[in-house]
N, C-alpha and C positions, 0 to 999 in steps of 0.2 A: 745505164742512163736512168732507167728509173729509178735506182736507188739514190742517185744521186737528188733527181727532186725532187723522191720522199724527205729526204733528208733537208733540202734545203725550204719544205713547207713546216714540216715542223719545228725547224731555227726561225722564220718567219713569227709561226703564230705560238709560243711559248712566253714571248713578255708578254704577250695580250692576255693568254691564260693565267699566266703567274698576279697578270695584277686585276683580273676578277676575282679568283680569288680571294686574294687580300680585301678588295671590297667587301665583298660577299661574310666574312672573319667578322670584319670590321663592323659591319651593320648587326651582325648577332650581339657582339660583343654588348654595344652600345644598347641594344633592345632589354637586354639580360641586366645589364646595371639601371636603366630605368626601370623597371619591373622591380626593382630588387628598391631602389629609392621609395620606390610610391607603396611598398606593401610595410617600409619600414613607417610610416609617417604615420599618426594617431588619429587622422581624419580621412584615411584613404578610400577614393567611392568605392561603395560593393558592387560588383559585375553585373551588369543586366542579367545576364544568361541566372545566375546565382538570386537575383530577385524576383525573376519567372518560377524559375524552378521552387521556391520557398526553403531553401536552404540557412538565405541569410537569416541571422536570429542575435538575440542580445547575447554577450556573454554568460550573464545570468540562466538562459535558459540550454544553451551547451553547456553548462559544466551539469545543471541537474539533469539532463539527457543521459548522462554516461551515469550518473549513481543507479543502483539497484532500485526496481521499483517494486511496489505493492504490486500482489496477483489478485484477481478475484477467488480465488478460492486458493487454499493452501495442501498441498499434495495434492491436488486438482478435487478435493472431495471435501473439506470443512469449507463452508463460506467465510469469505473474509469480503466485502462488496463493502463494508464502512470504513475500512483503511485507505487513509491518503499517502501516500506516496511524500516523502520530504520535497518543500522546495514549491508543492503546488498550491496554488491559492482558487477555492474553489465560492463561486456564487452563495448567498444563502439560502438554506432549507427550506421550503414551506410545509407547511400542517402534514400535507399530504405527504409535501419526501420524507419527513420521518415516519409516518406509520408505513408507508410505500417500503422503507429499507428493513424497519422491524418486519414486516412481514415475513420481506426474502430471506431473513433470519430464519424465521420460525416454521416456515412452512417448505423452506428447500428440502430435498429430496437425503440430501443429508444427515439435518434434524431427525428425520426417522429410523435414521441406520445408525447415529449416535447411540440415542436414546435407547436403543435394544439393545446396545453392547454396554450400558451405564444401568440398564433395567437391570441384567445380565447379573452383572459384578453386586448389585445391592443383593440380589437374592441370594448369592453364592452368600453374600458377608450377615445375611442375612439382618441386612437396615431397621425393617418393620416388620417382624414375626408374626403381628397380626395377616398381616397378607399370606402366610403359608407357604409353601410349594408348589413344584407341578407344573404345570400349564397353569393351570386359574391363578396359580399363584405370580408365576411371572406376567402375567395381562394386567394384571393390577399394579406390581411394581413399572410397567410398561406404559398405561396410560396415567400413573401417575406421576410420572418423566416426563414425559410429554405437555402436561398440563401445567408442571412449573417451569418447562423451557417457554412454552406459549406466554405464562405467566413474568418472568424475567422481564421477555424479551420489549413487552407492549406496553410495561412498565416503565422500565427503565430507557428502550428505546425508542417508546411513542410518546404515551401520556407524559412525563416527566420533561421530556426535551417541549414539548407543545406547553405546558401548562407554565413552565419557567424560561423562554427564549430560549434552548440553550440548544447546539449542536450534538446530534448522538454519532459524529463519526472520528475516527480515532485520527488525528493528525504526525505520522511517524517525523521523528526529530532528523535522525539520519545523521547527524554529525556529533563529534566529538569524543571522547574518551569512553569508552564502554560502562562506564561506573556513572560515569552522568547519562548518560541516556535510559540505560536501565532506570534511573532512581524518576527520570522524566517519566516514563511510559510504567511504574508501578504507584507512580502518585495523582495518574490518568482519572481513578477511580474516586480523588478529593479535587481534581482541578480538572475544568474544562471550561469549553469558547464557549461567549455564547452566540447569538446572530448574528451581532454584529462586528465579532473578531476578538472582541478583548475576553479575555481570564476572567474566571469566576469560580468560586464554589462548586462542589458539581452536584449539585440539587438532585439533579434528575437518578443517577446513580443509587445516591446516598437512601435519600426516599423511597425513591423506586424499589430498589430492592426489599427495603423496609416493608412497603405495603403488599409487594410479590409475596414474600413472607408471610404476613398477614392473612391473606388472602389462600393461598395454598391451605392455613391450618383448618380453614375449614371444609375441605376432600379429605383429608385426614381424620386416623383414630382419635376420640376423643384424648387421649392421653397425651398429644402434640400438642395440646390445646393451650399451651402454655409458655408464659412471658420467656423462661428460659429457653426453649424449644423453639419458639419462633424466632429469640437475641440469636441461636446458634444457626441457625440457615440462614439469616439474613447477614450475618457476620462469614460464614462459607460464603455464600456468592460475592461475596464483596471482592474478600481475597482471590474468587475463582477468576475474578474479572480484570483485579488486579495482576496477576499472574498471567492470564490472555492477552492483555495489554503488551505487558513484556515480552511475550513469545513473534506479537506483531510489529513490535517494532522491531528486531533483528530476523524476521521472516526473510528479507528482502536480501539481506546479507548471506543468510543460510543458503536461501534458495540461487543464489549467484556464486557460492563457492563449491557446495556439492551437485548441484545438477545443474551449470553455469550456462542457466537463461536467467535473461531481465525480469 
């Protein structure tokens, strides 16, 4: 008896389930292909939830989200703090953010541990024989390292940029063929922005290291003292800068395929 109307409850309520069911299909169904219509459409609204959270963003700034970006510093120990990042567009400079960046150039904790492995290598190759050997010998090739990085840096990254409107920070290209970008970021050192975005000569540079030059020959032996001697430093920094240049613009690259962070 009771199986009999187990049986005859469940023949009962079996069209009722079968065509909930079917409702229930049917309502997904129909939800999933509107869903699917409205994300296809070119003006489809962005989700609340997505505009709280700060999610939503123009195109233009997801795709340069995902490229490699500038680090401030490179192996976490040279500064790099004047390199832009491809794709970013950043306010203009005043007086004070250029001498403000030249500073963190010249006086990071860096700068000094450079400088003693470049003091280092002169004395080995033996650069200024007037300076000698020794301990006294390397404190003089040591602080006179120091006193043309300071010299470079206030130059070409302060006064130069102040005196001529121009930007002292390196804007990475970030696109295109390897052979163009390179020849972008080694011709950094005869072209640059100035305040107010457009291209120019790169004054500050050119000059600057000129007068760093300059300047430097007189900490120096008399025997530096001269047009040639000063043409050849001011002609090395130029290239060293150029060459720096180069190495910051595929930083970003480097640093995302061998030790793959941003």
């Amino acid at each position: 008896m009771y199986a009999a109307a187990l049986l005859l409850a469940v023949w009962t309520c079996a069209p009722a389930l079968q065509a909930q069911q079917l409702t229930a299909g049917t309502s997904s169904s129909l939800a999933s292909a509107n869903d699917s219509v409205a994300d296809s459409l070119p003006d489809a609204p962005i989700p609340a939830s997505a505009m709280q959270s700060g999610q939503a963003t123009t195109p233009a700034a997801n795709s340069a989200s995902t490229d490699p970006q500038q680090t401030k510093r490179i192996l976490d120990i040279m500064p790099n703090f004047r390199s832009v990042s491809a794709d970013t567009k950043l306010p203009p400079q005043s007086a004070k953010d250029k001498f403000v960046a030249a500073g963190h150039d010249t006086f990071d904790y860096s700068s000094f541990l450079l400088a003693g492995i470049q003091a280092g290598f002169s004395m080995y190759t033996k650069s200024y024989p007037e300076f000698h050997q020794g301990a006294a010998g390397y404190g003089r090739y040591y602080w006179h390292t120091l006193a043309d990085t300071a010299s470079e840096n206030f130059m070409v990254g302060g006064v130069g940029p102040v005196i001529f409107h121009q930007d002292n920070r390196y804007y990475t290209l970030g696109h295109g063929s390897i052979g163009h970008r390179a020849l972008y970021a080694a011709t950094r050192v005869l072209i640059t922005r100035k305040d107010d975005g457009n291209n120019t000569f790169n004054y500050s540079e050119i000059i600057g290291s000129g007068a760093s030059a300059g300047v430097s020959s007189l900490y120096y032996p008399s025997s530096y003292r001269t047009w040639t001697k000063v043409g050849q430093k001011w002609l090395t920094s130029d290239l060293i800068d150029s060459a720096s240049f180069t190495f910051k613009e595929f930083w970003p690259d480097i640093n995302h395929k061998f030790f793959h962070t941003h």
